[in-house]
C-alpha positions as CSV (number, residue, x, y, z in Angstrom):
1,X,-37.8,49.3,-66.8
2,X,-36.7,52.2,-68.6
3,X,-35.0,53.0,-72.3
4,X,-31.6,53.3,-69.6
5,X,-32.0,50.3,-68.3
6,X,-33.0,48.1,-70.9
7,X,-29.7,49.6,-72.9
8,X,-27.5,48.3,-69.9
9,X,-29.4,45.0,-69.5
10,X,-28.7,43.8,-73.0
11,X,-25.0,45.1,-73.5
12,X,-22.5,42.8,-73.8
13,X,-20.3,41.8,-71.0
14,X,-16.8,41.0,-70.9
15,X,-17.3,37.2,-70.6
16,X,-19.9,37.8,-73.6
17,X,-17.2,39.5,-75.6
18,X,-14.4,36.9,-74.9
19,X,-16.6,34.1,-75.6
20,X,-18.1,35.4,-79.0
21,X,-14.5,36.8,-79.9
22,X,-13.2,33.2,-79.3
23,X,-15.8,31.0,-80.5
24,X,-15.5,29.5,-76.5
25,X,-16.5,26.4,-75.9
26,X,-18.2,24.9,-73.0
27,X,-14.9,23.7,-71.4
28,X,-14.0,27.5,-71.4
29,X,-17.1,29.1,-70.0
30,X,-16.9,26.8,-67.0
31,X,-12.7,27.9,-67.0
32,X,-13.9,31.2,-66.7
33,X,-16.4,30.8,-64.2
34,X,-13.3,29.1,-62.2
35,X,-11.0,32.2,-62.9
36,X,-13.4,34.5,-61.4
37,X,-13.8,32.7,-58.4
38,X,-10.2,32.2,-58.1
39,X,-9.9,35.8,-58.3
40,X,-12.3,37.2,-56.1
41,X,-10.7,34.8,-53.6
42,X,-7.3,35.6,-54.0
43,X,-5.1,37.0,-51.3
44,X,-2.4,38.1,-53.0
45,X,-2.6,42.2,-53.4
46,X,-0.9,42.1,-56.5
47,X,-2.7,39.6,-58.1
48,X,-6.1,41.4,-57.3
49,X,-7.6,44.0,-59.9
50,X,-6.3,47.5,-59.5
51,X,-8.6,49.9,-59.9
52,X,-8.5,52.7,-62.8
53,X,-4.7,51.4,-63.8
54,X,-5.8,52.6,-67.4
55,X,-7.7,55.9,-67.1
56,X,-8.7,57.8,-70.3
57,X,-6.5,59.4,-72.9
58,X,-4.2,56.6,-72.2
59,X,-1.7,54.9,-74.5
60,X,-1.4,50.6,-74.0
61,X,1.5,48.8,-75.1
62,X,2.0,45.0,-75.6
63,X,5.4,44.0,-75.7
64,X,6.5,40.4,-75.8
65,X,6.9,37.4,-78.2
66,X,4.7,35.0,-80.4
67,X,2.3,35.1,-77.6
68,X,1.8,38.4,-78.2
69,X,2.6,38.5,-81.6
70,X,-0.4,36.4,-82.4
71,X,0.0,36.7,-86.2
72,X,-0.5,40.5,-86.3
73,X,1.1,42.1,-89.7
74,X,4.2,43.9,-88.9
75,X,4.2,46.0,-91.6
76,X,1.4,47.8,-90.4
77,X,3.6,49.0,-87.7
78,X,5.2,51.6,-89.8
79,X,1.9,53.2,-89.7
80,X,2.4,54.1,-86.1
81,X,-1.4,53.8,-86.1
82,X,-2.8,52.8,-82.6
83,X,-6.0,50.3,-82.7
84,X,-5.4,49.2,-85.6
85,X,-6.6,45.5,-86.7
86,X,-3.9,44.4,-88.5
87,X,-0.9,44.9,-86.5
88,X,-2.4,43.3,-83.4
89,X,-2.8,39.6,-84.7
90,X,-5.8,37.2,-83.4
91,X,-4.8,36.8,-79.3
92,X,-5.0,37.7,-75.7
93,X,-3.8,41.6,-76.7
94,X,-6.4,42.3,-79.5
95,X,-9.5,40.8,-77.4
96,X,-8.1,42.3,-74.4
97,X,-7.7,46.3,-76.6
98,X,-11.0,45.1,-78.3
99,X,-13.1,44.9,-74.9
100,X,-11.7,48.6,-74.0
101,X,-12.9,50.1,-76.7
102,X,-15.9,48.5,-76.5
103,X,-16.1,49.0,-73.0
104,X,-15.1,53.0,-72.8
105,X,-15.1,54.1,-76.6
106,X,-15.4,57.6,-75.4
107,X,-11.9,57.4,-73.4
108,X,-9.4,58.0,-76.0
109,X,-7.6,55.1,-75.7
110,X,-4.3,54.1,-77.8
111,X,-3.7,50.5,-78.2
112,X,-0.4,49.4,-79.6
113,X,1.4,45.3,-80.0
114,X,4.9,45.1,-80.6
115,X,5.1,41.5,-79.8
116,X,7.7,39.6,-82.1
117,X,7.6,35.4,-82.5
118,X,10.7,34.1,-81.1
119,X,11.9,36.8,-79.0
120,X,14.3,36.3,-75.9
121,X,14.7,39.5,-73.4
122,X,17.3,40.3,-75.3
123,X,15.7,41.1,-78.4
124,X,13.5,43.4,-77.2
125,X,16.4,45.3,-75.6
126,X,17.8,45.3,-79.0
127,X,15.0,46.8,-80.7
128,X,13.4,48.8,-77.1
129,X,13.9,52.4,-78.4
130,X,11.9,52.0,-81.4
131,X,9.4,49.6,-80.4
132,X,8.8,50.6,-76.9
133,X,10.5,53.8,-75.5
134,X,9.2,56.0,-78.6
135,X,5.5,55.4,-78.5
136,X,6.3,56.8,-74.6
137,X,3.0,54.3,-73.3
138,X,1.6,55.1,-70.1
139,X,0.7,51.7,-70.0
140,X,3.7,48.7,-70.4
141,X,2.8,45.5,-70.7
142,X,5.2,42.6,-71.2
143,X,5.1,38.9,-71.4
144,X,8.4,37.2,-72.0
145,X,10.7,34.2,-70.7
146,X,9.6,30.9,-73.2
147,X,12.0,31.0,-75.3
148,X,14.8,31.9,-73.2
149,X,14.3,28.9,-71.9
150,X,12.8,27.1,-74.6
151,X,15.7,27.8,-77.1
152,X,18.0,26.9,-74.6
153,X,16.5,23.6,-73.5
154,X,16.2,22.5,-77.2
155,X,17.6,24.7,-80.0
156,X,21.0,25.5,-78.7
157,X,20.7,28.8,-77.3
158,X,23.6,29.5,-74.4
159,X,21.5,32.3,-72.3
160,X,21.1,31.4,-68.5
161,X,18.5,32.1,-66.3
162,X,20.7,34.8,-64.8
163,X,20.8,36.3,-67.8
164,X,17.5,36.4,-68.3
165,X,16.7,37.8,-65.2
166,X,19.2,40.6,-65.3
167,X,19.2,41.6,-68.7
168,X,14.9,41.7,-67.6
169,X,15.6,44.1,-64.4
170,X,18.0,45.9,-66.7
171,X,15.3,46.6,-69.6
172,X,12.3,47.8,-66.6
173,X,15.1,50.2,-65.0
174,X,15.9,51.2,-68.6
175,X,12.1,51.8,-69.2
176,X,11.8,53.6,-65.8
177,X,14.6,55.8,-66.2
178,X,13.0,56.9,-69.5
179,X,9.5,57.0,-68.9
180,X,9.5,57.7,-64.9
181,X,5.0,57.3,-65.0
182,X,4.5,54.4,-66.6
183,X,2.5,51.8,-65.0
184,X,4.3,48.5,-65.7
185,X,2.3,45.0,-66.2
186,X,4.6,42.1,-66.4
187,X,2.7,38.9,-67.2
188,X,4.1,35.5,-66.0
189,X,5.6,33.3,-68.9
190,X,3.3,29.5,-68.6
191,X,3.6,26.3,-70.2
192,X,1.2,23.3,-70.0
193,X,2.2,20.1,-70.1
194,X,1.2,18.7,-73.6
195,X,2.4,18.9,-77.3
196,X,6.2,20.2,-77.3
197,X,6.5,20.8,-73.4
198,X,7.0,17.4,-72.1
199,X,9.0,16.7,-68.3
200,X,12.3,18.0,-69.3
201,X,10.9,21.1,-69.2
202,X,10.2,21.0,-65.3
203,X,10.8,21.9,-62.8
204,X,13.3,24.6,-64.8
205,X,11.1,26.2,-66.3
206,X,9.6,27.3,-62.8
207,X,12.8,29.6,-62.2
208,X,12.1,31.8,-64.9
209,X,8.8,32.3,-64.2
210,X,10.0,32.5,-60.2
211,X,12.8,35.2,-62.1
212,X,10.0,37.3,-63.9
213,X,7.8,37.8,-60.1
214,X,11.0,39.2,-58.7
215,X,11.5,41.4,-61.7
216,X,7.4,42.5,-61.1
217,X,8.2,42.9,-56.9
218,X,11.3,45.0,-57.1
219,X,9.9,47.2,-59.9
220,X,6.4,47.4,-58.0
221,X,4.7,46.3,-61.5
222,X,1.4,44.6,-61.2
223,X,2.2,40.9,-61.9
224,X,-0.1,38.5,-63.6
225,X,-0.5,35.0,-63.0
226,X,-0.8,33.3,-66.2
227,X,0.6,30.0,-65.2
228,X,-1.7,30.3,-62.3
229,X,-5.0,30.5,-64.8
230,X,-3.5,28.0,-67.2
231,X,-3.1,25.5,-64.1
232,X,-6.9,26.1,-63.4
233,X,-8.2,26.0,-66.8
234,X,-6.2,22.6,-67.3
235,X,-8.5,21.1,-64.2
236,X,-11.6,22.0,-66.2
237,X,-10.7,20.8,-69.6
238,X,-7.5,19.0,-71.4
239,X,-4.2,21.0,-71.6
240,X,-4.5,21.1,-75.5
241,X,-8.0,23.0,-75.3
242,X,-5.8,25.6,-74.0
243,X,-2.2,25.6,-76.0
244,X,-2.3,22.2,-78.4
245,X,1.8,22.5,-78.7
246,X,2.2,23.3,-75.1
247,X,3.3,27.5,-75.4
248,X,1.0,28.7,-77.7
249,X,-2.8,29.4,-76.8
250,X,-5.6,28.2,-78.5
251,X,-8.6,30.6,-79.2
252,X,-10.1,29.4,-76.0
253,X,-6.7,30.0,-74.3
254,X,-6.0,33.3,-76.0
255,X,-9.7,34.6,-74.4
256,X,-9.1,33.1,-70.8
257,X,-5.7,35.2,-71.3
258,X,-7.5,38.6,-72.0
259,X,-10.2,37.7,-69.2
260,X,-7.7,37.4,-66.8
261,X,-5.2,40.7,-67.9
262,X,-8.6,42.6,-67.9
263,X,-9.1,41.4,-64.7
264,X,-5.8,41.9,-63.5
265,X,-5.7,45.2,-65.0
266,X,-9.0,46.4,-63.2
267,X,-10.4,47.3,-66.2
């Protein structure tokens, strides 16, 4: 075997990177080995990787809410720096921008996370010029629709579903209109079953994540089943291995997250 070869046979894969990043656990190696299968078998064209969606020189932006968030330092954000530690937190967007510049370091990538904790779709509309529609990505990503329902269900918010689902077709046409070549990736808002998400939740919940596919169809976005993964990783080990309160991801959640984007994504 050659210097080439032995180089390629000891780098890192993905799965490698995820796990490592993650401190995965058994329970989550055989979740991802599930995923995969569950992927290559799907038959569902927009739920199947899309080749070169991110192609060099790119800019990648994550836009959603604590998911996304992740406990990244928003005060880094007045840096306007892209890949930069601090202001993407410790989930699913960091390991899933860490892997690409791993992967392609000589690409040129720009990774950015504007996720905030707690927002509804109407926050980000509130705050969508400066956080989204100025860094002009060519990329979009957004996952959002928890705590529209969420806060509604238990803290007293009034929005509807119909409101979340229009003011959500209102914000991609918005983004559209603006920035007519981006590539849009809306990710499907999950629950599990365990810590603060108990049956009251369900079926209700299932609308907005029905609303956020439609949103995804009519825009021609590339959608990506979280709810699906979650529902697959909860056959292979406990609900709270993945999200201990229900909504937000463990580390072994947060790396079956990236996993899947990166595989949605193509990348």
């Amino acid at each position: 075997m050659n210097d080439h070869a032995d180089r390629s046979a000891s780098r890192p894969t993905r799965r490698d990177f995820v796990c490592a990043g993650a401190g995965l656990s058994v329970a989550g190696l055989a979740a991802l080995a599930a995923l995969d299968d569950a992927a290559a078998q799907s038959n569902h064209s927009n739920d199947r990787p899309h080749d070169h969606l991110i192609e060099p020189g790119q800019t990648i932006l994550f836009q959603g809410d604590s998911i996304t968030d992740a406990g990244r330092k928003r005060e880094a954000d007045a840096a306007s720096q892209p890949n930069h530690a601090p202001a993407f937190g410790h989930g699913y967007a960091w390991l899933s921008a860490a892997q690409l510049l791993i992967d392609r370091p000589s690409d040129d990538l720009k990774f950015f996370n504007r996720g905030i904790s707690g927002n509804k779709v109407f926050e980000l509309v509130d705050r969508w010029q400066a956080d989204c529609l100025d860094i002009r990505p060519d990329v979009l990503s957004i996952l959002i629709g928890v705590n529209d329902f969420w806060h509604k269900h238990k803290h007293g918010y009034d929005g509807t579903l119909e409101k979340y689902e229009t003011d959500y077709r209102a914000l991609v046409a918005r983004t559209k209109e603006a920035l007519p070549d981006v590539k849009l990736v809306i990710c499907e808002p999950f629950v599990l079953k365990v810590g603060a998400v108990d049956e009251s939740w369900l079926p209700q919940f299932d609308g907005y994540r029905a609303a956020a596919r439609r949103v995804a169809d009519e825009a021609a976005a590339l959608f990506v089943p979280f709810q699906a993964m979650f529902d697959l990783a909860a056959k292979v080990a406990p609900p709270q291995r993945w999200a201990a309160d229900g909504v937000h991801p463990t580390p072994d959640g947060a790396a079956l997250m990236a996993h899947w984007w990166l595989e949605a994504v193509g990348a």
